[in-house]
C-alpha positions, 0 to 999 in steps of 0.5 A: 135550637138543635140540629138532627141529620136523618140517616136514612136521607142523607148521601153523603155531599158532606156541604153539613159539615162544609157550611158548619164543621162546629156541628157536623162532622162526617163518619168513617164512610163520609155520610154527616153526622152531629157533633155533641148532643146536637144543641146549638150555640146561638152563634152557630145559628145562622150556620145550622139554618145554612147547612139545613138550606143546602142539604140536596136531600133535606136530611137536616132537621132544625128543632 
């Protein structure tokens, strides 16, 4: 599984790197962005499904 956050959608509410701070983390102007390569632990799962499910503007994309 890998996780991908679109930049053209996303707002900046920050509940990615709220919900799953082990994949997401927040630029210098707040907006989400993926930690790494985006590649998720199978232990991380559950949490990339989360923040995905709470994203107002469905700017994650679970691959």
């Amino acid at each position: 599984m890998k996780v991908k956050i679109d930049p053209e959608r996303c707002q900046g509410h920050g509940r990615c790197y709220d919900l799953a701070p082990g994949l997401f983390g927040e630029d210098e102007e707040g907006y989400g962005q993926v930690v790494g390569d985006g590649v998720v632990p199978p232990e991380e799962e559950q949490a990339a499904r989360l923040a995905a499910a709470n994203c107002p503007e469905r700017a994650i994309e679970i691959l």
